[in-house]
C-alpha positions in Angstrom: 34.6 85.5 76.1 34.7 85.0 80.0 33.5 82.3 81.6 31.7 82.6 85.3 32.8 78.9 86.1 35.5 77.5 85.2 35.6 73.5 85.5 34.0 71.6 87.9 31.7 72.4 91.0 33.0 71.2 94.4 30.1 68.7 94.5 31.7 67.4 91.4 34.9 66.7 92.9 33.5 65.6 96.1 31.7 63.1 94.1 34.5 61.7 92.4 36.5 61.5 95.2 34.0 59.5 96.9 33.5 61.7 99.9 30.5 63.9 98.9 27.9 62.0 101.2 29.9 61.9 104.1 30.9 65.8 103.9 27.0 67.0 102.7 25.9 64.9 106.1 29.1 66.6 108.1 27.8 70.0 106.9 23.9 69.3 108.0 25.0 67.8 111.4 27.5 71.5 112.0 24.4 73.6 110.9 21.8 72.1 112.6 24.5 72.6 116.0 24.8 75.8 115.1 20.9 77.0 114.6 20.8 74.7 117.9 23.3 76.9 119.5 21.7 80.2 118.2 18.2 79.2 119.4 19.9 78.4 122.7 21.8 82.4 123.2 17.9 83.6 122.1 15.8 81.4 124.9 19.5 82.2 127.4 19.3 78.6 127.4 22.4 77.0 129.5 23.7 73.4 129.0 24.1 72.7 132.7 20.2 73.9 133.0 19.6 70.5 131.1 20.0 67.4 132.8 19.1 64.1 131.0 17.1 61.2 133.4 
């Protein structure tokens, strides 16, 4: 008998080592930058184009 998972997820261990908030909103805030950086290359959007008041 073979198991897919064996023990616990990573959530699990996030969880229980008190970090699991702080590394879900880490991971949201790197893929929003990326689909930010992605929609950027598609519009050939530049940085230095973009100057805040």
């Amino acid at each position: 008998m073979s198991k897919k998972h064996m023990g616990s997820s990573i959530d699990d261990f996030l969880k229980e080592e008190r970090v699991f908030e702080k590394a879900q909103n880490q991971a949201i805030k790197e893929v929003v930058a990326w689909q930010l950086a992605q929609a950027m290359k598609e519009k050939r959007f530049r940085r230095t184009a973009w100057r805040p008041c």
